[in-house]
C-alpha positions in Angstrom: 202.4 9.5 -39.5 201.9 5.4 -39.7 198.4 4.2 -38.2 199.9 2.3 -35.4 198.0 -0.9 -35.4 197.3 -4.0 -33.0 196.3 -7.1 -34.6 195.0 -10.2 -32.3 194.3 -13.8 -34.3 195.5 -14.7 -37.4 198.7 -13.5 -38.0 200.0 -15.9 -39.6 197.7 -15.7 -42.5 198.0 -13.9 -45.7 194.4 -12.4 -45.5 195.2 -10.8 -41.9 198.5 -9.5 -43.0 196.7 -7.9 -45.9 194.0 -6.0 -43.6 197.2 -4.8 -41.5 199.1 -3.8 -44.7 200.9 -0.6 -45.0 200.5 0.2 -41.3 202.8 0.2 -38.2 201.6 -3.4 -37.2 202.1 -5.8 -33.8 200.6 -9.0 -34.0 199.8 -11.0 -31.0 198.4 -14.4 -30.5 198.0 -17.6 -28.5 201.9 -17.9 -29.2 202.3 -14.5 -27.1 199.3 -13.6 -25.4 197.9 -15.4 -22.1 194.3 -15.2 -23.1 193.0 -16.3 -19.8 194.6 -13.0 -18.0 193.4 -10.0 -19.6 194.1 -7.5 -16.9 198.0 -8.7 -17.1 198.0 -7.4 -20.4 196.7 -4.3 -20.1 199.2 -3.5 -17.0 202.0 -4.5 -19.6 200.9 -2.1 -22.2 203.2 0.9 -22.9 202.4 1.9 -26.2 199.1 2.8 -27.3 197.5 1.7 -30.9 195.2 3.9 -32.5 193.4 0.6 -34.1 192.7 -2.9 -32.6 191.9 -5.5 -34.9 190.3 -8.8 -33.3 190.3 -12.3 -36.0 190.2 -14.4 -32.8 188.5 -17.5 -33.3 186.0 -17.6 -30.5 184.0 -20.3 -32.7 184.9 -23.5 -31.4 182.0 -25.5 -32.3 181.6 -27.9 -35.2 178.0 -28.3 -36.8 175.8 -30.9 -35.4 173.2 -32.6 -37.6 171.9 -35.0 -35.0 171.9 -32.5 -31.6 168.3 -32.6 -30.1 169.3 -31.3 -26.5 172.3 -28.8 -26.1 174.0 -31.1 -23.4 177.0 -30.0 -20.3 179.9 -30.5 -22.8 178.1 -27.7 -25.1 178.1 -25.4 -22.2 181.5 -25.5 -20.7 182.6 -25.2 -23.8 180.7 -21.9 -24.4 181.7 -20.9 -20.7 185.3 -21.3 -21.4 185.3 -19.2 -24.2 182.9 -17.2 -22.6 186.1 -16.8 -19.8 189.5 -16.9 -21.7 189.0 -15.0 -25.6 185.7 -13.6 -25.1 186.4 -11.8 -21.7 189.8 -10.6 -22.8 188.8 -9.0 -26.0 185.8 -7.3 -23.9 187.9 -6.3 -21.3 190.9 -4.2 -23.6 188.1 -2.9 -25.6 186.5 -1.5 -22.2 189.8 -0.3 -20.9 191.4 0.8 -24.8 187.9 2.9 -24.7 187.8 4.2 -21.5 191.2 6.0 -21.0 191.8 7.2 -24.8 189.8 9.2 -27.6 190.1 9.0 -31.0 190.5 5.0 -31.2 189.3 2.0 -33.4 187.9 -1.0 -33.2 187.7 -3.6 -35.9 186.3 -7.0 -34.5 185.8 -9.4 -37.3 182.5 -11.2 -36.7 179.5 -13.0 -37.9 176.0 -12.3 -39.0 175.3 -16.0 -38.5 173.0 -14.5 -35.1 170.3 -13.3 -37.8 170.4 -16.0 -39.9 166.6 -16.8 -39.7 165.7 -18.2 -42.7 164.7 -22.3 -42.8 167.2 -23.8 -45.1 166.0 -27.5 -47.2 167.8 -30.0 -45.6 170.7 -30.3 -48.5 171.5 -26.8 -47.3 170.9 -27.0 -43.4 174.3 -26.0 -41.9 173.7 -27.8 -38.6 172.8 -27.0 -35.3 175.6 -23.9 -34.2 173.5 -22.6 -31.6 176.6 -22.0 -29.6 178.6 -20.4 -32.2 175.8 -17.9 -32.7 175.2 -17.4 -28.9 179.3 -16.0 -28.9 178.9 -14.5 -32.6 176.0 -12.6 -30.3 178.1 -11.5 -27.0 180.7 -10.3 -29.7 178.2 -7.7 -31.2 176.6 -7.1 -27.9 180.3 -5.5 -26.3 180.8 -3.6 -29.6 176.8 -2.1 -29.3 177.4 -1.3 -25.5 181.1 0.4 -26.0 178.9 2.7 -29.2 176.3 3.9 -27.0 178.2 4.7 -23.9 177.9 8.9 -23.8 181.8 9.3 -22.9 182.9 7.3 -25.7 180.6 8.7 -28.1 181.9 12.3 -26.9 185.9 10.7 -27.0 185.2 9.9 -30.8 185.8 6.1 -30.2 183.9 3.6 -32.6 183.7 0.1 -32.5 183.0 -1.6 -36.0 182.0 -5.7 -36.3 182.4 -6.8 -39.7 181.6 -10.2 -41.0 183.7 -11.4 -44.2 181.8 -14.2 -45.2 184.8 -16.7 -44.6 187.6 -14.4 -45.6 186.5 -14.0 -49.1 188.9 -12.6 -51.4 189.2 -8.9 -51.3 187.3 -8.3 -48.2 190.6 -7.7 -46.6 191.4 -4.8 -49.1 188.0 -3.5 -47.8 189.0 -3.9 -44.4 192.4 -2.6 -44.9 190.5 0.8 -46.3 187.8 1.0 -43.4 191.4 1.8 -41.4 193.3 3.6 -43.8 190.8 6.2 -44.3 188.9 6.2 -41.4 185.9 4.5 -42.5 184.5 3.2 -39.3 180.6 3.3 -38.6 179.1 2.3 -34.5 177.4 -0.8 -36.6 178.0 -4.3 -36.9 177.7 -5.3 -40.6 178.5 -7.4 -43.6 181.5 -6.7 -45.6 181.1 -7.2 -49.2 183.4 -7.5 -52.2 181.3 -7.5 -55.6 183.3 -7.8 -59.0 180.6 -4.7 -60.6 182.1 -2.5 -57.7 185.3 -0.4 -58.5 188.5 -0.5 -56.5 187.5 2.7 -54.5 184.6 1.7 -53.0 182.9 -0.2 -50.1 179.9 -1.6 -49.7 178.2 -2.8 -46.3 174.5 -4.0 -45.5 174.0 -3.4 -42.0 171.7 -5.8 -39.9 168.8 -3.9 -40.8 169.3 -4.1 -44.2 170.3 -0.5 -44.6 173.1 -0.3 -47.7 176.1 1.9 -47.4 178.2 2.8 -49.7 181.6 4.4 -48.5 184.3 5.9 -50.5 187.5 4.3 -49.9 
């Protein structure tokens, strides 16, 4: 039987389609999705996915090199994603987690939170205190949905992987994280290294802890 598979952001792209290949895929998106009204989504739903894939872009900040207060326009912006993509991906988790077992989460991230190391100032990235602060509220819903008793007894998992800006093959890793069941209750980076072979999958979990799964 197909995995039946939901995919929200990106659709359009050839590295989404690839982590969704080979499965019984619906895409959604800003072109068919009110993001500002979760709840009317869920009340439409009458099929059930075994796997939700989030690639929203929840960024919405550019790096600033010259911030030295983080001023109103910074926060409504954060407060407005905060309220339309942020809250709707929280809330179908929460509800996709609460009345079925035996589901998947994949909720493509960023590490960028735990970036602590000072950078020389050819390297500095800019201030993107905002876009770590979401980055953060993302991994703290998939850590809250992992350690809730009923959904730990209901063998649901939520995994955050971050792709380094969609490098080339992290979507075949992806893709075989759902194909074979390869999900872990962590939020981690998603490698592809040339010395690896086709079968395998490396991650490095916040803590530094290396994995290696057979794909």
């Amino acid at each position: 039987m197909s995995i039946k598979v939901w995919g929200f952001g990106g659709s359009t792209k050839p590295w989404m389609q690839n982590v969704c290949s080979g499965f019984d895929v619906t895409y959604f998106g800003r072109h068919n999705v009110d993001y500002t009204k979760p709840q009317e989504f869920i009340d439409s739903i009458t099929d059930i996915p075994d796997v939700i894939v989030y690639n929203i872009n929840n960024a919405g900040y550019e790096p600033d090199f010259d911030k030295v207060v983080t001023g109103d326009t910074h926060f409504e912006k954060l407060c407005d994603i905060i309220n339309t993509t942020y809250r709707f991906e929280l809330n179908l988790l929460e509800w996709f987690f609460g009345h079925h077992r035996n589901k998947r989460l994949l909720w493509i991230t960023s590490m960028e939170p735990y970036n602590i190391n000072p950078a020389p100032p050819e390297e500095y990235d800019g201030d993107i205190l905002m876009y770590r602060q979401v980055r953060a509220l993302e991994h703290q819903a998939i850590y809250q949905q992992n350690i809730k008793p009923r959904n730990v007894a209901k063998n649901n998992i939520a995994m955050g992987t971050c792709v380094a800006h969609n490098m080339p093959g992290t979507d075949i890793k992806l893709n075989a994280i759902i194909k074979d069941d390869l999900f872990q209750p962590m939020v981690c980076t998603v490698i592809n290294q040339l010395d690896l072979t086709e079968d395998q999958l490396e991650v490095a979990t916040i803590t530094h802890r290396d994995v290696n799964l057979k794909a």
